[in-house]
C-alpha positions, 0 to 999 in steps of 0.5 A, a space after each residue: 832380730 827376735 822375730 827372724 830367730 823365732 822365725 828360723 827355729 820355726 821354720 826348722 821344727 816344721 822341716 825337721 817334722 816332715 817324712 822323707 823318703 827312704 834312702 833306699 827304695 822298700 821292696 814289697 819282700 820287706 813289706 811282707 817280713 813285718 808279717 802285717 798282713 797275716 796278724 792284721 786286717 788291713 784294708 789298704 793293699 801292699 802297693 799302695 803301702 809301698 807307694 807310700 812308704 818309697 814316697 813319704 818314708 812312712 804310713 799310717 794304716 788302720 788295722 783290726 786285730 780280732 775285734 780290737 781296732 788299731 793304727 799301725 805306722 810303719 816307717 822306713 829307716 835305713 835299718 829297715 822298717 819299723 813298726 809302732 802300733 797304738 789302739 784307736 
């Protein structure tokens, strides 16, 4: 019995951690409101962030703001994007 429930709460925070896509699809319009193309270098093109985001619900880009190196997530919500930067 202890087994089955340390198995279910398993199976339920590795489902409750996965991406899932957007309710609705990201057009690359909002893509460009976060303005993360005009502050940031980022390698990646918008396509292909936009493929992902509509696939998975969120990325993860490598940045460079002058000479500081970043990550920047971008999640897709139903309130719109979201973004969270950290240092790398």
């Amino acid at each position: 019995m202890r087994k089955g429930v340390l198995a279910l709460l398993c199976f339920l925070m590795l489902f409750a951690g996965c991406s899932l896509p957007p309710e609705r699809p990201v057009t690359k319009d909002e893509l460009y409101k976060t303005g993360i193309y005009n502050y940031y270098t980022i390698k990646e093109s918008p396509e292909s962030v936009l493929a992902a985001l509509n696939r998975e619900g969120e990325v993860v880009l490598e940045g460079q703001y002058k000479d500081r190196l970043i990550y920047i997530k971008i999640l897709a919500t139903s309130q719109g994007l979201q973004l969270h930067f950290s240092d790398r």
